[in-house]
Backbone as JSON Lines, residues from 0, in Angstrom:
{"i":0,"aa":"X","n":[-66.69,46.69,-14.59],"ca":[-67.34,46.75,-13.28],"c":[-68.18,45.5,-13.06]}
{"i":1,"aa":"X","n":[-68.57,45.34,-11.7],"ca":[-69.42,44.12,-11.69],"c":[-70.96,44.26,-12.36]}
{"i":2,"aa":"X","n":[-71.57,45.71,-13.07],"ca":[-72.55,45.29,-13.49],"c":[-72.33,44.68,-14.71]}
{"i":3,"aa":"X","n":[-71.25,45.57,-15.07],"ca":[-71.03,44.93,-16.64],"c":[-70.96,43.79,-16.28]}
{"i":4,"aa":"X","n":[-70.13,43.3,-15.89],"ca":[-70.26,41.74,-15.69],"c":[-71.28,41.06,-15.42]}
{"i":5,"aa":"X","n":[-72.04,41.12,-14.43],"ca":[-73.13,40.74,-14.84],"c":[-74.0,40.52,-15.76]}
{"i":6,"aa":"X","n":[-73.85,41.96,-16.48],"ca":[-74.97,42.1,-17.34],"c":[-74.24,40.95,-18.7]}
{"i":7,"aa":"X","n":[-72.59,40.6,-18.31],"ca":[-72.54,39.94,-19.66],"c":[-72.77,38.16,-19.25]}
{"i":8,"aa":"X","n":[-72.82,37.98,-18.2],"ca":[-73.32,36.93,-17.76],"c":[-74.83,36.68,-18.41]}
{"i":9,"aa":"X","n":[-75.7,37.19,-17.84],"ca":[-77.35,37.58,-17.89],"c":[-76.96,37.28,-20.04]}
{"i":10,"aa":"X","n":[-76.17,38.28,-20.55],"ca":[-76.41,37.92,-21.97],"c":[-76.45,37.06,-22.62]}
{"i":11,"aa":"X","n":[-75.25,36.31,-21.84],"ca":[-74.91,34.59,-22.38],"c":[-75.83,33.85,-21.97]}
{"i":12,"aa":"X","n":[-76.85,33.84,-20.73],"ca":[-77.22,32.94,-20.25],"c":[-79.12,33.56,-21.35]}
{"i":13,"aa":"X","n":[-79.24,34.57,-21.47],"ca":[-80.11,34.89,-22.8],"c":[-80.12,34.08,-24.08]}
{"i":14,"aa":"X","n":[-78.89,33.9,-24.24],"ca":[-78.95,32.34,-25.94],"c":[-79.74,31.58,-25.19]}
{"i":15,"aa":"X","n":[-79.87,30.59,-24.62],"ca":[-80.27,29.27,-24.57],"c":[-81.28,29.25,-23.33]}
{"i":16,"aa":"X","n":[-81.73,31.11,-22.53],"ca":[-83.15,30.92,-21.68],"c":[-84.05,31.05,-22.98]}
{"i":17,"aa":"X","n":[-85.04,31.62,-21.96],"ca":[-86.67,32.7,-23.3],"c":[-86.28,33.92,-22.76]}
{"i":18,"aa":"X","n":[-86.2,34.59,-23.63],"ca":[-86.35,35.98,-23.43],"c":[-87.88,36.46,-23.63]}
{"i":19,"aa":"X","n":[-87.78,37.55,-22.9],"ca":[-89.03,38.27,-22.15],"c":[-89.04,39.44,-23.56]}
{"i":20,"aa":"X","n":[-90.35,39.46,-23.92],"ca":[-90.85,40.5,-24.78],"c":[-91.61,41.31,-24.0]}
{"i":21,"aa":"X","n":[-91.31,43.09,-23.87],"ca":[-91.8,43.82,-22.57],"c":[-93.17,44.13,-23.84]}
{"i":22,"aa":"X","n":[-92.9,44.37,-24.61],"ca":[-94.18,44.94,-25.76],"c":[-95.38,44.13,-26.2]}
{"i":23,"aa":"X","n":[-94.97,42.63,-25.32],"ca":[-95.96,41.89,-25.55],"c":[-97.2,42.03,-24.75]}
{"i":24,"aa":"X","n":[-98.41,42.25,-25.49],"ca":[-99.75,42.25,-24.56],"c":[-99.96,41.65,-23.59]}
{"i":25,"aa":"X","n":[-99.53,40.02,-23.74],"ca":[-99.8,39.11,-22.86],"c":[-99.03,39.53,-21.56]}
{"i":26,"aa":"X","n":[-97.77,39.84,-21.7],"ca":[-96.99,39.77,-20.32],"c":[-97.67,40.94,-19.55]}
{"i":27,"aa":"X","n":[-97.73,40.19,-17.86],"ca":[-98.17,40.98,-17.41],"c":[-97.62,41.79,-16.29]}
{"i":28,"aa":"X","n":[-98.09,41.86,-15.13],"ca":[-97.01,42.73,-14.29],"c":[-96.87,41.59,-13.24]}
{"i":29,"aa":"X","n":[-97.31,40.59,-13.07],"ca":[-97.02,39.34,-12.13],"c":[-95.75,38.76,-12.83]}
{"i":30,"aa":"X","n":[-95.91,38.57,-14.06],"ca":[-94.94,38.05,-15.35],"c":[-93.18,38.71,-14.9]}
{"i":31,"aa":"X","n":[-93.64,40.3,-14.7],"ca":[-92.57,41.3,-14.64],"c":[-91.84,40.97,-13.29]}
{"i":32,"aa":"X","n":[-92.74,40.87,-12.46],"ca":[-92.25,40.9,-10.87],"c":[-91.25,39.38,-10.77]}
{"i":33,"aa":"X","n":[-91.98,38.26,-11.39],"ca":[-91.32,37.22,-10.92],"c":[-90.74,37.34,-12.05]}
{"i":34,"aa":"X","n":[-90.11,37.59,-13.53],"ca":[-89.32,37.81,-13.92],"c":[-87.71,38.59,-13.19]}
{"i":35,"aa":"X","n":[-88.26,39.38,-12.94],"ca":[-86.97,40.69,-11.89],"c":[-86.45,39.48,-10.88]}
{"i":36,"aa":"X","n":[-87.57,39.12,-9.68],"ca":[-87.1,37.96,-8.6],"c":[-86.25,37.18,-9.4]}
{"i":37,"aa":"X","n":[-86.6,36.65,-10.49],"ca":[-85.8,35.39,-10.75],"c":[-84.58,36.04,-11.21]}
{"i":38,"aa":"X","n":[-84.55,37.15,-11.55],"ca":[-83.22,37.98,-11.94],"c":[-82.28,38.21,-10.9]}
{"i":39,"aa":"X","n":[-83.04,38.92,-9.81],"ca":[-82.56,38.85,-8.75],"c":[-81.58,37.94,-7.7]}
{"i":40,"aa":"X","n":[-82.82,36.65,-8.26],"ca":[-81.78,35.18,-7.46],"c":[-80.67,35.07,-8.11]}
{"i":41,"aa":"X","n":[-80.9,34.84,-9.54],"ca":[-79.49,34.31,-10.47],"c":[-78.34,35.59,-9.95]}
{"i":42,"aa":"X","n":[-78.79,36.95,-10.17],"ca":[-77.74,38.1,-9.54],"c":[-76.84,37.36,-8.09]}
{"i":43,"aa":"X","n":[-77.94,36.91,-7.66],"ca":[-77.14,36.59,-5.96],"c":[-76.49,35.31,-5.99]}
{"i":44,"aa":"X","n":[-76.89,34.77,-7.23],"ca":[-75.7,33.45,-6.97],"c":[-74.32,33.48,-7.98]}
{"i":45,"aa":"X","n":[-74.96,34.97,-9.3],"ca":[-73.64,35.32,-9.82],"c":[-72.74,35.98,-8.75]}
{"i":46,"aa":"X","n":[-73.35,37.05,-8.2],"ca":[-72.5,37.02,-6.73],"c":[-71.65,37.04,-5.88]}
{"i":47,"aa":"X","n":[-72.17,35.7,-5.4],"ca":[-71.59,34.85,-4.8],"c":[-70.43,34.13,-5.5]}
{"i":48,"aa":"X","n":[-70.84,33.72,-6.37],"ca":[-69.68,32.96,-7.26],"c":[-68.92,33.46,-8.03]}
{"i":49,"aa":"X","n":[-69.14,35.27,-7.9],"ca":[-68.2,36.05,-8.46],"c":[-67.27,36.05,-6.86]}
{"i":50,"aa":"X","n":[-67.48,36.82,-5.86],"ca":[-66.93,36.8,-5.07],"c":[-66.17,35.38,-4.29]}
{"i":51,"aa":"X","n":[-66.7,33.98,-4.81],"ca":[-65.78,32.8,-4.36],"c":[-64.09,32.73,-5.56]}
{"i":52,"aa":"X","n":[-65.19,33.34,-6.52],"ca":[-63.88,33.83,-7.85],"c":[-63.05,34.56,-7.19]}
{"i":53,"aa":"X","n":[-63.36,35.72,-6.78],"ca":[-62.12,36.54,-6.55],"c":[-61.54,36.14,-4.86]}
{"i":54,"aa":"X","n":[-62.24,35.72,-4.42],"ca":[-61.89,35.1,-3.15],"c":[-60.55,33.81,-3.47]}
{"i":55,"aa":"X","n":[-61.04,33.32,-4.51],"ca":[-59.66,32.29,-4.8],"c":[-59.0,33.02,-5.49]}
{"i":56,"aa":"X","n":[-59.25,33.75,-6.22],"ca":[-58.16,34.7,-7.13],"c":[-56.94,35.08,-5.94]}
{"i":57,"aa":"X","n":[-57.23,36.16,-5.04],"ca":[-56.68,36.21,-4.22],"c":[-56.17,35.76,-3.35]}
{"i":58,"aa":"X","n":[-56.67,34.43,-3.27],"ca":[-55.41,33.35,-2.31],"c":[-54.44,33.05,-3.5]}
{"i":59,"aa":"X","n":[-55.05,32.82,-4.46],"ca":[-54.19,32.41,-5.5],"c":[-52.89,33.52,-5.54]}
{"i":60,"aa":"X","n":[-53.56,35.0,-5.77],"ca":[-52.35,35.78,-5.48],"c":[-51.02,35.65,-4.33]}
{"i":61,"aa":"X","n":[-51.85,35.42,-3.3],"ca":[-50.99,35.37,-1.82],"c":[-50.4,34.26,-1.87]}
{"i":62,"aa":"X","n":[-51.07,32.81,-2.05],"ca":[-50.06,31.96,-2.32],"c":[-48.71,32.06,-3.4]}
{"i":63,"aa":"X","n":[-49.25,32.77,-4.25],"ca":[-48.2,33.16,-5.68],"c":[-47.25,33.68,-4.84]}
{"i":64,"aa":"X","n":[-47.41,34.98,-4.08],"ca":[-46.89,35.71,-3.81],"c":[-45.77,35.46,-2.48]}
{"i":65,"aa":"X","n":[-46.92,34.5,-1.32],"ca":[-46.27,33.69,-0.77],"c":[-44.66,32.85,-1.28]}
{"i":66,"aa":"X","n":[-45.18,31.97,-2.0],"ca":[-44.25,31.12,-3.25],"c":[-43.17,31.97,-3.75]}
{"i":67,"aa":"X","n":[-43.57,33.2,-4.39],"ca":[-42.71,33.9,-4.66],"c":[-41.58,34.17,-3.84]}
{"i":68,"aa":"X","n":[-42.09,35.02,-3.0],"ca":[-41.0,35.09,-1.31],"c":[-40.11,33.73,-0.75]}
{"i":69,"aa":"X","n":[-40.84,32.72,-0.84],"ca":[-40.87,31.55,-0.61],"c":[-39.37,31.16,-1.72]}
{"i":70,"aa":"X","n":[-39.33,31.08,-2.74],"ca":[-38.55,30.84,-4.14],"c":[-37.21,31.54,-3.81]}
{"i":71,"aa":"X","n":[-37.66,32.93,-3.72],"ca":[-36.47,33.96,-3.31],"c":[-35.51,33.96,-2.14]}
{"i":72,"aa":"X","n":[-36.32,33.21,-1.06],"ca":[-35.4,33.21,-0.09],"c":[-34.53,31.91,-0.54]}
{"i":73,"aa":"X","n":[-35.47,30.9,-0.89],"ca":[-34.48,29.9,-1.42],"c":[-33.41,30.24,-2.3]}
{"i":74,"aa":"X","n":[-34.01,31.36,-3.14],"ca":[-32.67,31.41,-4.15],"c":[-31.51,32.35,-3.58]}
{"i":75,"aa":"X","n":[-32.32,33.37,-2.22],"ca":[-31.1,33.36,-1.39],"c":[-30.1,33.06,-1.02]}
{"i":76,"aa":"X","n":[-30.66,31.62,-0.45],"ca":[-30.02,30.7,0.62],"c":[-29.31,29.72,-0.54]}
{"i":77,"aa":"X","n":[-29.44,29.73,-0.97],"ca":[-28.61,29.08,-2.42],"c":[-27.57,29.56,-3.27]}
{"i":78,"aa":"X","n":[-27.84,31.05,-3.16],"ca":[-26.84,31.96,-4.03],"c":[-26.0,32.13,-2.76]}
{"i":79,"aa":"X","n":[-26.07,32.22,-1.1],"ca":[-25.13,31.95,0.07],"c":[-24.92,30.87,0.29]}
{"i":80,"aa":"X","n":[-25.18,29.89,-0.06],"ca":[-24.73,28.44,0.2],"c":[-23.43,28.14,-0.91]}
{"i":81,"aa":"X","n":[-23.83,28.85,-2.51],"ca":[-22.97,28.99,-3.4],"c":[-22.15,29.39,-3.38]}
{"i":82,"aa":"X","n":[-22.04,30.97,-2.51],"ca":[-20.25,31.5,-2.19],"c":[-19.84,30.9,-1.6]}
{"i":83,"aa":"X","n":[-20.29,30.39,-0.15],"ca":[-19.73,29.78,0.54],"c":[-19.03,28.65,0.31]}
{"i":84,"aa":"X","n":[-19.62,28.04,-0.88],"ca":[-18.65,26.46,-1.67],"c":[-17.78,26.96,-2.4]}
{"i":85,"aa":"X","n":[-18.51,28.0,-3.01],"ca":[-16.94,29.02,-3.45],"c":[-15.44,28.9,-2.95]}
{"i":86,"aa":"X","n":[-15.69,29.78,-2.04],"ca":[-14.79,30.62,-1.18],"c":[-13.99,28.94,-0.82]}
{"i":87,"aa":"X","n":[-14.81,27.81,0.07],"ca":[-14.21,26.78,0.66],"c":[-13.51,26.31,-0.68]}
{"i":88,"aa":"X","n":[-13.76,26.29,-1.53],"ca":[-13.28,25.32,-3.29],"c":[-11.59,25.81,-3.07]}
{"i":89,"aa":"X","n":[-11.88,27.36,-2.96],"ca":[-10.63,28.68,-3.33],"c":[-9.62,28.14,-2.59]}
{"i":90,"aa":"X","n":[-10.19,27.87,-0.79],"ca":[-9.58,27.61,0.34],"c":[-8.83,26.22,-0.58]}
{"i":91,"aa":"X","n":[-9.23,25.1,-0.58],"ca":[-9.08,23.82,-1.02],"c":[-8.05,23.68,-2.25]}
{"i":92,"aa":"X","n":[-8.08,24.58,-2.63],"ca":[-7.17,25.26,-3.95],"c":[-6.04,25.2,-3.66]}
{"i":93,"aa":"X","n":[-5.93,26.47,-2.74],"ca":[-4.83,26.45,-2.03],"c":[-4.17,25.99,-1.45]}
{"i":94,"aa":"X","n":[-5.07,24.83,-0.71],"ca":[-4.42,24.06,0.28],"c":[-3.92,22.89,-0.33]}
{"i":95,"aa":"X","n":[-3.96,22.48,-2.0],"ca":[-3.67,21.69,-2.7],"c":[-2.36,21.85,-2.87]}
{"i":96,"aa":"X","n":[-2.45,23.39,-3.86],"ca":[-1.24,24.07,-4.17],"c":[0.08,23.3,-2.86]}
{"i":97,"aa":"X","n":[-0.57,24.14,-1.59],"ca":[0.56,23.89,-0.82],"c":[1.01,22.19,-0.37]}
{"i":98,"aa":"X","n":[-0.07,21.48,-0.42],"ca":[0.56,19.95,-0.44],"c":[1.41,19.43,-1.09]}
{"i":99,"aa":"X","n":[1.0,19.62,-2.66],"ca":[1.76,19.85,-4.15],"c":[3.0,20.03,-3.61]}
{"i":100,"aa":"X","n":[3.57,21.33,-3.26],"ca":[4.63,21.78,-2.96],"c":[5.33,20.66,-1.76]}
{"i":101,"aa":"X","n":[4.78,20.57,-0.82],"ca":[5.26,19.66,0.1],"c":[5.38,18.39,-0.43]}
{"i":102,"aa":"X","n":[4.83,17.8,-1.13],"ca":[4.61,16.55,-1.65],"c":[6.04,16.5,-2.35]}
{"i":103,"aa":"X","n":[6.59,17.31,-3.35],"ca":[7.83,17.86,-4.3],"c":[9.08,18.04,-3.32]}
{"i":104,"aa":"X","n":[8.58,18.2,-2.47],"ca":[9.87,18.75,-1.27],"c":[10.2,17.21,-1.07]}
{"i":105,"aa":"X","n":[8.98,16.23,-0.21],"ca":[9.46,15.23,0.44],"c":[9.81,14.65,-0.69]}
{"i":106,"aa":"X","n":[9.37,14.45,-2.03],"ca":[9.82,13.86,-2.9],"c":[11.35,13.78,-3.43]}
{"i":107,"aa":"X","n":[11.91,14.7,-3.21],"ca":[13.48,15.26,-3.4],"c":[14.2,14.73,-2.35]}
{"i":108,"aa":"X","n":[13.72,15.0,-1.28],"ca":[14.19,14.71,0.13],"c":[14.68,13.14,0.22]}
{"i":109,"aa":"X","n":[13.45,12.02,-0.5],"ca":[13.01,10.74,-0.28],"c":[14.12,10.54,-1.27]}
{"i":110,"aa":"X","n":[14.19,11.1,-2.58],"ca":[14.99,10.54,-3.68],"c":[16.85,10.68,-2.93]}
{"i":111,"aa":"X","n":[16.91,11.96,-2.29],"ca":[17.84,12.21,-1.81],"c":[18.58,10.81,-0.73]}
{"i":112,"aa":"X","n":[17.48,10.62,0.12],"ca":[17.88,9.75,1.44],"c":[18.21,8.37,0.28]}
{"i":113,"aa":"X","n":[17.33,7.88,-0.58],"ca":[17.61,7.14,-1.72],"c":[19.18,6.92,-2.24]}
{"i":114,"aa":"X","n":[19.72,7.71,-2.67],"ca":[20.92,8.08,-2.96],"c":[21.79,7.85,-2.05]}
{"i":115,"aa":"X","n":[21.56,8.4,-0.75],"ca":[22.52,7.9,0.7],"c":[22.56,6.43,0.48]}
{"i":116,"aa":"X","n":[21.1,6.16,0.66],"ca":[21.46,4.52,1.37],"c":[21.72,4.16,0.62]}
{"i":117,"aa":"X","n":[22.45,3.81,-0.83],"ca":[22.67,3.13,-2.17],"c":[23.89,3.46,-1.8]}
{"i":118,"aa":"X","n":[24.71,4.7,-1.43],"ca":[26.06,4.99,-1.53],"c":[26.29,4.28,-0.26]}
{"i":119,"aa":"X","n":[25.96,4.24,1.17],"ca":[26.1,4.09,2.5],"c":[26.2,2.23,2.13]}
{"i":120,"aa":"X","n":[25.05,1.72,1.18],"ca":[24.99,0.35,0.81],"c":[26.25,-0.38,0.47]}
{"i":121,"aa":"X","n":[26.34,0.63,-0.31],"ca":[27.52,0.21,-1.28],"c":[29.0,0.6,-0.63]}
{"i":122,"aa":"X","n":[29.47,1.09,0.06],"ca":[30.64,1.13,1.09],"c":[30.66,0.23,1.58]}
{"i":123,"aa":"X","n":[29.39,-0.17,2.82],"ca":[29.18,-1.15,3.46],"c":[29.68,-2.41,2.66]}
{"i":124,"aa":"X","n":[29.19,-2.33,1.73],"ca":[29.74,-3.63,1.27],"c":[31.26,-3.73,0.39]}
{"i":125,"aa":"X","n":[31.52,-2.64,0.2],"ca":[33.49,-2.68,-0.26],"c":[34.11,-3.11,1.11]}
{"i":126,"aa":"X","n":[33.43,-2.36,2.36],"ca":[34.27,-2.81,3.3],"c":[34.0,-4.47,3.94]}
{"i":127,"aa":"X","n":[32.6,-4.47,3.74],"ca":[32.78,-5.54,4.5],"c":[33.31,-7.15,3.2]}
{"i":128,"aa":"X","n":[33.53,-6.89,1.8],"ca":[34.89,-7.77,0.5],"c":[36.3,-7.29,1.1]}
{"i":129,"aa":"X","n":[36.79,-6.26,1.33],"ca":[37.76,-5.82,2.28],"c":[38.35,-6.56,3.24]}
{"i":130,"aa":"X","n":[36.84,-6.58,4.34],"ca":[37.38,-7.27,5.39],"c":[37.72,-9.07,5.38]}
{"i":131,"aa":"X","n":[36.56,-9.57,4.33],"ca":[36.48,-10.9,3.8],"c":[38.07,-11.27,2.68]}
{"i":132,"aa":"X","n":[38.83,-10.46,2.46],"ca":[40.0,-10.46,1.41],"c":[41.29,-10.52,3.4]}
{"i":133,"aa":"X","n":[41.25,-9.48,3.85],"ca":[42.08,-9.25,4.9],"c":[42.22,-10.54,5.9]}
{"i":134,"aa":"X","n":[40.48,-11.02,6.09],"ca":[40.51,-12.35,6.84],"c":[41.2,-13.56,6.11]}
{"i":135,"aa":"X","n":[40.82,-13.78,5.06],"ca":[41.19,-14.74,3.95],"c":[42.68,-14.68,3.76]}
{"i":136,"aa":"X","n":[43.28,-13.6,3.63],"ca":[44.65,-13.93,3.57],"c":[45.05,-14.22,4.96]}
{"i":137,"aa":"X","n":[44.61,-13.78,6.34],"ca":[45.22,-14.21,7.84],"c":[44.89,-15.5,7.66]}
{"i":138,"aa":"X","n":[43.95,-16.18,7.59],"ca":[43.62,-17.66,7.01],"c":[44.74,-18.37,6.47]}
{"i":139,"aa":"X","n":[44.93,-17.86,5.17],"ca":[46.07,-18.45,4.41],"c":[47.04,-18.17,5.29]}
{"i":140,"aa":"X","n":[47.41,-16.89,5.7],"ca":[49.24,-17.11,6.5],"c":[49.22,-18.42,7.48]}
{"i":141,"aa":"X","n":[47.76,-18.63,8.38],"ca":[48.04,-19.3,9.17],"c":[47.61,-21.04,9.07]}
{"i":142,"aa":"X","n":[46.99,-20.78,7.44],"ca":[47.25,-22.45,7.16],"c":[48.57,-23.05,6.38]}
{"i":143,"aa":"X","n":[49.4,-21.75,6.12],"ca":[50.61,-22.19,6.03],"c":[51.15,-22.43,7.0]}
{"i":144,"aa":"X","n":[51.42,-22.18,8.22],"ca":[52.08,-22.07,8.63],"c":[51.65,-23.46,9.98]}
{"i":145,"aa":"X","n":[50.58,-23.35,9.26],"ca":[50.13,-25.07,9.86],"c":[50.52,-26.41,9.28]}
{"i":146,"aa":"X","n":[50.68,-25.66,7.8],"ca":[51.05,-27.0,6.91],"c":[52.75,-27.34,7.17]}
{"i":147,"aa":"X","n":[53.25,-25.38,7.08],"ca":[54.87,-26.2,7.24],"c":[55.2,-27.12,8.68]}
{"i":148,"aa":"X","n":[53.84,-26.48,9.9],"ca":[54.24,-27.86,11.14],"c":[53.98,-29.2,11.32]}
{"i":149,"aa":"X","n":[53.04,-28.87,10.37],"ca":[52.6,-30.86,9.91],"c":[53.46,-30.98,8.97]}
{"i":150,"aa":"X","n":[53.68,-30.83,7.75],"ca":[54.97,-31.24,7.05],"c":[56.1,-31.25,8.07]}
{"i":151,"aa":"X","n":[56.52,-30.42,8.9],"ca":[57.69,-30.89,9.9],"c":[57.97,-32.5,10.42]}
{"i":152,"aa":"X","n":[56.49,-32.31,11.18],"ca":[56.21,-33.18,12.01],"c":[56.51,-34.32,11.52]}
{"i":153,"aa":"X","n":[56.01,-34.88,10.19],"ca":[56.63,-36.21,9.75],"c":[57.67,-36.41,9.31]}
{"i":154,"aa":"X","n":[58.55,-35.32,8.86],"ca":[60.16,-35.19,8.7],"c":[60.28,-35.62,9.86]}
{"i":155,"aa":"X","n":[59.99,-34.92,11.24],"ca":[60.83,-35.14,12.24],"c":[60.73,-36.25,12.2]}
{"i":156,"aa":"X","n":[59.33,-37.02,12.57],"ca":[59.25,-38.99,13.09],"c":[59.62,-39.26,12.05]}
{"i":157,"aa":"X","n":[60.03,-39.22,10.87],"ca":[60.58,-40.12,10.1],"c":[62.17,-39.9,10.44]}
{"i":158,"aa":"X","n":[62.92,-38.66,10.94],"ca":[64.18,-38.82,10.83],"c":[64.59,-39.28,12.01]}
{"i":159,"aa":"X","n":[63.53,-39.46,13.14],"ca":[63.59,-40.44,13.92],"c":[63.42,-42.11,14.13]}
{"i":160,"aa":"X","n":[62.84,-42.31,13.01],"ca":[62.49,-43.87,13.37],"c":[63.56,-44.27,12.18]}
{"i":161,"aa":"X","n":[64.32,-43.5,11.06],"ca":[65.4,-43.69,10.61],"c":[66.78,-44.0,11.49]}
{"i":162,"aa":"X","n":[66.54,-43.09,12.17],"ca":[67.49,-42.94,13.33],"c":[67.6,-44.75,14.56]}
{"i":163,"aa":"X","n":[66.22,-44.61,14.73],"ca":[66.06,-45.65,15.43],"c":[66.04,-47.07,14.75]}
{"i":164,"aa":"X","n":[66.16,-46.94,13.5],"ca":[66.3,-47.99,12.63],"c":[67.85,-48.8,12.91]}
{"i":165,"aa":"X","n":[68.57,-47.04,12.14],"ca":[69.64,-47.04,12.12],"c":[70.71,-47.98,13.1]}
{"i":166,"aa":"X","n":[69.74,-47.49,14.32],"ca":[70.81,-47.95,15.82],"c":[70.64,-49.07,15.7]}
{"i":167,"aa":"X","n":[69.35,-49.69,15.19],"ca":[69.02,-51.03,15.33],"c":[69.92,-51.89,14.66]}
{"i":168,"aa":"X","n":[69.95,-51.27,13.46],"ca":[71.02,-52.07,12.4],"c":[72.17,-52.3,12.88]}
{"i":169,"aa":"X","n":[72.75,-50.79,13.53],"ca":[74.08,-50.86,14.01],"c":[74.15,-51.89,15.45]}
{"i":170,"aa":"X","n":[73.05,-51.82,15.84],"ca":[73.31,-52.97,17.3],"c":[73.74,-54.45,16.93]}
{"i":171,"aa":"X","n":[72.61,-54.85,16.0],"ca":[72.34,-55.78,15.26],"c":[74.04,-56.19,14.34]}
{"i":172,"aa":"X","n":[73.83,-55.63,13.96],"ca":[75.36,-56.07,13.37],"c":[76.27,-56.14,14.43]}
{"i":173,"aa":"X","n":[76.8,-55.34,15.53],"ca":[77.76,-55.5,16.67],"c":[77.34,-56.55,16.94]}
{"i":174,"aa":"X","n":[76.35,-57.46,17.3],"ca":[75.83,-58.44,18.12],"c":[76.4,-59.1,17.29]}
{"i":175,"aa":"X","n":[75.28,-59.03,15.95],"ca":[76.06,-60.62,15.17],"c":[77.75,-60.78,14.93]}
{"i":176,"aa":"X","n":[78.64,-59.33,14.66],"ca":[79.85,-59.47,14.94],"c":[80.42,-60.69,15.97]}
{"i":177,"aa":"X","n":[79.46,-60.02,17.33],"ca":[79.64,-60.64,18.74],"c":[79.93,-62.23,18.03]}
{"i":178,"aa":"X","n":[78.87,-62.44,18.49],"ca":[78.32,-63.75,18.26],"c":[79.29,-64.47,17.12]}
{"i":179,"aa":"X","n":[79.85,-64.19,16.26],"ca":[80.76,-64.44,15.04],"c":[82.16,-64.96,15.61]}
{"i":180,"aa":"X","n":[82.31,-64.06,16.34],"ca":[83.7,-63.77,17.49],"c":[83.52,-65.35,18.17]}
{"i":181,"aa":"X","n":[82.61,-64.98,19.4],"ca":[82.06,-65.96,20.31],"c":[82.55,-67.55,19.53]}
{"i":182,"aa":"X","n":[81.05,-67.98,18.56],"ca":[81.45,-68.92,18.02],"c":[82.89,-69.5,17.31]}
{"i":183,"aa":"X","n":[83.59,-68.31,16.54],"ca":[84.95,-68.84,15.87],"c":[86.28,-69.18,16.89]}
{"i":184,"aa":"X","n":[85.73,-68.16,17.85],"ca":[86.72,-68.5,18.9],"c":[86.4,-70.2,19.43]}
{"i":185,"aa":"X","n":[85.45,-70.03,20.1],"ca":[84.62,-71.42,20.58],"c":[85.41,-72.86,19.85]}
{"i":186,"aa":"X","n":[85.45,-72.56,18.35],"ca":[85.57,-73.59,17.27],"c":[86.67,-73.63,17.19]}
{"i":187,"aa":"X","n":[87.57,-72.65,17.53],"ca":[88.9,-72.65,17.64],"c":[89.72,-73.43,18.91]}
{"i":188,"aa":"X","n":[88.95,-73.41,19.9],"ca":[89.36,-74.25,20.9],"c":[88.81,-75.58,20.94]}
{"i":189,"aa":"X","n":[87.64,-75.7,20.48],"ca":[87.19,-77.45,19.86],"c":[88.33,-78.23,19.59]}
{"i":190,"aa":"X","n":[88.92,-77.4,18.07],"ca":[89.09,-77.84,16.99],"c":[91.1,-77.99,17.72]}
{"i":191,"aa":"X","n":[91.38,-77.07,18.44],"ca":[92.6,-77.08,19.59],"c":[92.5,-78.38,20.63]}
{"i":192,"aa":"X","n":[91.3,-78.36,21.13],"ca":[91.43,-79.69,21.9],"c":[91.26,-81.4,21.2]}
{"i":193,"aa":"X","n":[90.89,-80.81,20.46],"ca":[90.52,-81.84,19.64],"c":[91.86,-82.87,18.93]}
{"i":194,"aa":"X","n":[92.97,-81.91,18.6],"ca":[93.72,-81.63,17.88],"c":[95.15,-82.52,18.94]}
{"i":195,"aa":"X","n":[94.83,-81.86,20.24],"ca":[95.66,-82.6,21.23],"c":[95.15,-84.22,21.77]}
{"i":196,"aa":"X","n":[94.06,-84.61,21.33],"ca":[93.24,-85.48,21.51],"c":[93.77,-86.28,20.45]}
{"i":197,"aa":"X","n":[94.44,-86.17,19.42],"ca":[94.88,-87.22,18.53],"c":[93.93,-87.25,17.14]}
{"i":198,"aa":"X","n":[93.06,-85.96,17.04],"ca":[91.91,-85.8,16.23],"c":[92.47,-85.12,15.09]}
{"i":199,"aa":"X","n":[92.45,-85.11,13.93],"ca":[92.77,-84.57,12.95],"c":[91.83,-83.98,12.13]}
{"i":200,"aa":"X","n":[92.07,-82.77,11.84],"ca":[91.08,-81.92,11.01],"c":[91.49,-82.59,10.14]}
{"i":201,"aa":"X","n":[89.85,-82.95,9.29],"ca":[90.09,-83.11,7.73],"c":[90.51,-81.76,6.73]}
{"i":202,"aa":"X","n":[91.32,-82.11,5.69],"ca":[91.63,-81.12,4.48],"c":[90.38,-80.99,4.22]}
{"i":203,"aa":"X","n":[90.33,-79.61,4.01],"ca":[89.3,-78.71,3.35],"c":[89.79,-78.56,1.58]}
């Protein structure tokens, strides 16, 4: 209770006052009175400073208690902030899972189209050695067939300017025939008038 308390205040603060001897002759009743007063004051400022004690005690509580409430709602709002990352993690999970899966799909798909264009590549290009073999031989038919007209061609002018040789020779000789004729005849009538002229061929 607060006297006890007091009174254990008043005890402690007895070591190191004077204590009052009531059996002493000397003390008197002025002694007594302002003894009590001075008891009195120290009472009113234990008090007081008991009651600023429990006056903070009790904020101290309410703030505790405050704090407390205070803590709890946080750990509320924390233990709901926590499912909620939960639950979204779970969501996120899932929604992995299913990318995963899609990811595997287009992956097959990609390897697949892969495979086309390597085969589609590779046709493309038999046909288009194909078409480079098909051109190449029309090529060849028709540079033969260029070569046998240029090889012609100089058979022909040559079996022409043979030809025209030929005539030449043959003219050429008729002429000089001519001309052979012409003159022996010519020499024949010289050698006739000559002869009637009193002229005598020399022996050959």
């Amino acid at each position: 209770s607060e006297q006890e308390e007091v009174h254990c205040l008043m005890a402690d603060q007895m070591d190191d006052d004077e204590v009052f001897d009531f059996s002493n002759a000397e003390f008197t009743r002025d002694d007594l009175v302002t003894a009590l007063n001075d008891m009195v004051i120290e009472y009113r400022k234990l008090s007081l400073s008991f009651e600023e004690v429990k006056a903070e005690n009790v904020s101290l509580k309410n703030s505790s208690t405050e704090s407390s409430s205070v803590e709890l709602e946080d750990v509320d709002s924390l233990n709901t902030e926590l499912s909620r990352l939960t639950a979204e993690n779970e969501m996120f999970k899932d929604e992995t899972s299913e990318l995963q899966a899609k990811i595997e799909t287009l992956n097959q798909v990609v390897s697949a189209w892969n495979r086309s264009s390597r085969s589609l590549h590779k046709l493309h290009e038999s046909q288009k050695l194909a078409s480079a073999r098909t051109s190449l031989g029309f090529n060849r038919s028709n540079s033969s067939d260029g070569e046998i007209s240029t090889q012609s061609q100089p058979m022909y002018d040559k079996f022409n300017k043979m030809g025209f040789v030929k005539a030449d020779v043959i003219y050429d000789c008729c002429e000089s025939i001519r001309y052979d004729d012409q003159k022996s005849s010519q020499s024949s009538h010289e050698e006739k008038g000559k002869d009637g002229i009193g002229y005598q061929r020399p022996e050959s």
